[in-house]
Every structure is written in structure tokens, then in C-alpha cells.
N, C-alpha and C positions, 0 to 999 in steps of 0.2 A: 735213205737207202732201204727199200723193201730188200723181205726175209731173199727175194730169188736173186737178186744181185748181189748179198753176201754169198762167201762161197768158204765160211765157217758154219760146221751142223755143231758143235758145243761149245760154245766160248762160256769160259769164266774169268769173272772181275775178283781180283786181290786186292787186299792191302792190310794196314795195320787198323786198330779201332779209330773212327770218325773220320777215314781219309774219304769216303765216298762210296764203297767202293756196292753196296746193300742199292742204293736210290740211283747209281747209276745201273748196275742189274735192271734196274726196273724199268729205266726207261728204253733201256737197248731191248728186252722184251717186248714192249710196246710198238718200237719201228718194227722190229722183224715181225709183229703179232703170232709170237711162240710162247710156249713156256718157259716157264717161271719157276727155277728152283733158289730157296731161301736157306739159312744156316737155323735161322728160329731163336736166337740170342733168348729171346723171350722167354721159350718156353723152360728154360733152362732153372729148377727150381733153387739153385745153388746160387747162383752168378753175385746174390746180393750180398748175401755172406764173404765171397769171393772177395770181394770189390774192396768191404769193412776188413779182412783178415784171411790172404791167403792161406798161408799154412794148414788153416784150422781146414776148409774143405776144399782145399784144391784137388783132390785126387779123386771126391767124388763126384767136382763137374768137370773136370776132364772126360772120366768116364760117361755120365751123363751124354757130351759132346761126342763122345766119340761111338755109343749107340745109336745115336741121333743120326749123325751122320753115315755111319755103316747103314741102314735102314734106309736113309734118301738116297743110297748108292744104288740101295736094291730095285727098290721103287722105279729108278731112272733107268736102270737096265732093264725091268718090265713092262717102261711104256713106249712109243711108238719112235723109234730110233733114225726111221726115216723120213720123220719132217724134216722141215728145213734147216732149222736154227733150235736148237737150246740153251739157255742162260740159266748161270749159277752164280748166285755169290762168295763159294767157295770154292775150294779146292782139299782132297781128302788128303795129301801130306802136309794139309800144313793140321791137321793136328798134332801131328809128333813134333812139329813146333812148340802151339801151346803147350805141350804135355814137359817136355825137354826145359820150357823159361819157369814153370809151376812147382814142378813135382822134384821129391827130394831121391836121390839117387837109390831105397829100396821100391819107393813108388813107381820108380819110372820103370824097374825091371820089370814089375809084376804087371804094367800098364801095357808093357812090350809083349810078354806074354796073353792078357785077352787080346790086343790087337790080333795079332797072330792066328789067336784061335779063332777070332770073327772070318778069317777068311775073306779078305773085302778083295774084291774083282770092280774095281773103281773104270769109268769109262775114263779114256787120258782125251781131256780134252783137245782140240782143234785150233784154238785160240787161247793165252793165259792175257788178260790185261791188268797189269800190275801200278797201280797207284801210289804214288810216293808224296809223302808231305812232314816236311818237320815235326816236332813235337810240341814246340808254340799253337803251332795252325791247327794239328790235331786238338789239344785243349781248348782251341776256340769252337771247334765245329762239336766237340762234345758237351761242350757248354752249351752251345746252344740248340741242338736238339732236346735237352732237358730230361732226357733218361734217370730215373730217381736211383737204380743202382749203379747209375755209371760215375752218382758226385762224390763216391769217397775213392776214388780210382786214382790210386798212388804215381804221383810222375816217374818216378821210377823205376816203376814196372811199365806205365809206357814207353821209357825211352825203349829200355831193354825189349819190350816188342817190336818197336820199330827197325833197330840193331840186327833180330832177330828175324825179320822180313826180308831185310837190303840180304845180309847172309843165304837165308834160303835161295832166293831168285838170282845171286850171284853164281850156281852152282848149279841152278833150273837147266834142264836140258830136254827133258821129256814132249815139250811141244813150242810151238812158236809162242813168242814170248813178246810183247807190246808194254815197254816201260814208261808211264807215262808221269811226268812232273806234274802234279794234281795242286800245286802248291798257291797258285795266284789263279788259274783259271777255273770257271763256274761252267761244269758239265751238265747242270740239273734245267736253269734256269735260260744261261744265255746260247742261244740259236747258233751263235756263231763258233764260240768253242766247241759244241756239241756237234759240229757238226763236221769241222775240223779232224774232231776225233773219228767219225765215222767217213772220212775219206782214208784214214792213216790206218784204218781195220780191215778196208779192200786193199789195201797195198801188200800187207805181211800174207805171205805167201809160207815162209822160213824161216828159221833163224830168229835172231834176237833184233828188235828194233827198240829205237828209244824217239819219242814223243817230248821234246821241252816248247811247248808256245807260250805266249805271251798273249794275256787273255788280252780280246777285243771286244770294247763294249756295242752295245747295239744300237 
């Protein structure tokens, strides 16, 4: 599907850590040949510490994250708004997610407070695509991307992220919303799921749709 027969100008891809959701971004940018907006995990100087011992500096990579991201808001409303298509691998409420599963309840007021003063004027995107996959299947695709601060990353703060996902989008209103079971099928690699999926992306017009296929090999 070229960028002129989607008839989404912002779609962003959700999900919890290792469900896909960063390398799918990527490739939906490539069919539409648009840009390309990223969350930057990377750059994140905290994240490793994070990983080894919440407590100790969860509150100044949330913050971090949430500079970070207030800035790519800015950035997106200063560039050219009438191309056709733009892709994100984020979405700007779900930091008061992270912020909400991380931070201890005087962190979070005061967290709540710079939000607030940032003033974010966030674009609502056109499309959300929400990826869903257990916490087995996450641990495998995190394992195997092989990210060196992603290997002391506590299973129980991923469940509770993922816990924390299914909640947010149960309660998602703000734009059409594309729930898609990311569990068995391969949207990177195999032609046919990926492609599957970019038939079910001209369909959602409104409203909440849900996506469960059963990968098909090629």
C-alpha cells in the first residue's frame, strides 16, 4: 500500500517492551516512504541503572523520557504536517503510564507538575496500532534482540507493563484504535502477515477494531 492510498496522515504503533512494536514503525514508514519518528530508548542515559534497580533512578528517567518526548512533539508540529503519512513508535500519554508503574506516589505528584508546566500540545494521532503479546513471548523477543540493559529487566515489572498497556487502551478513546494479536505472527519478515496487516489499516475508518490472525508461512 503506497503512502496515497492510506488515508492515515499520523499513525502510531504501541505496545509493551519487545512486542514489535519500534521495527514495525519502521517498516510501515518505508511502504508509505514518510517519516520516521522514534522514542530513542537509547539515548536514555538512565535506562541501565533502571533495568539493575528501579527505585534508585526511576524518576530521573522518566523525566529524561519525558523531555525527550515533549521535544519530538515539538519538532512534529514544526515539520511539514501535510505530507501524507507520518509514523511514530510512540504515543505521548503513555508516558504517564511509565511514570504511574515506576515512580512512588511523592514522585509522581511532582512528575505531574513538570508535565503540566511543559505545556505538550501533542498531535492525536489518525491511527493508534496496538500490539499485544504475552510476557513469555515478550522475554523471548527481548532476549533475542540482545540489548545489554534490557538483561537484568525484572519479569515483574514486565508483567505489570503489560497489565498496564491492556488498561490504558481498554479506556483509549481519543483516536481509531487497531488492536492487533502480535502473538504468533511475524510482521517484520513474513510478506503475508505484513501484508494482511496493511489491508486491516485501509479498513479502520473509526472506532476500535481488533486484528487476531494466524500467521501464514510463505
Amino acid at each position: 500500500m503506497s503512502a496515497a492510498e492510506n488515508k492515515h496522515g499520523f499513525i502510531v504503533v504501541e505496545g509493551p517492551v519487545g512486542v514489535g512494536k519500534t521495527t514495525l514503525a519502521k517498516r510501515l514508514a518505508e511502504s508509505f516512504n514518510t517519516d520516521l519518528l522514534l522514542e530513542g530508548a537509547d539515548e536514555n542515559p538512565f535506562l541501565n541503572k533502571f533495568y539493575e534497580n528501579q527505585k534508585n533512578v526511576a524518576f530521573q528517567t522518566q523525566l529524561f523520557f519525558l523531555f525527550q518526548r515533549a521535544q519530538q512533539m515539538q519538532d512534529l508540529r514544526q515539520t511539514d504536517m501535510f505530507r501524507p503519512v507520518h509514523v511514530a513508535d510512540f504515543i505521548m500519554e503513555k508516558d504517564r503510564l511509565f511514570a504511574e508503574l515506576t515512580l512512588d506516589e511523592e514522585e509522581f505528584k511532582l512528575y505531574q507538575q513538570v508535565y503540566q508546566h511543559l505545556t505538550i500540545d501533542a498531535p492525536v494521532p489518525d491511527l493508534v496500532i496496538y500490539l499485544q503479546a504475552p510476557v513469555d513471548v515478550l522475554r523471548k523477543r527481548i532476549s533475542q534482540r540482545g540489548r545489554s540493559y534490557e538483561k537484568s529487566m525484572d519479569s515483574d515489572y514486565l508483567y505489570r507493563l503489560n497489565e498496564g498497556y491492556a488498561r490504558f487502551f481498554y479506556n483509549y478513546t481519543q483516536s481509531p484504535l487497531l488492536i492487533v494479536n502480535a502473538e504468533e505472527i511475524d510482521l517484520v519478515s513474513n510478506e503475508n502477515d505484513y501484508n494482511l496487516l496493511l489491508e486491516q489499516i485501509k479498513k479502520v475508518k473509526s472506532g476500535r477494531h481488533y486484528f487476531n490472525p494466524i500467521s501464514v508461512s510463505i
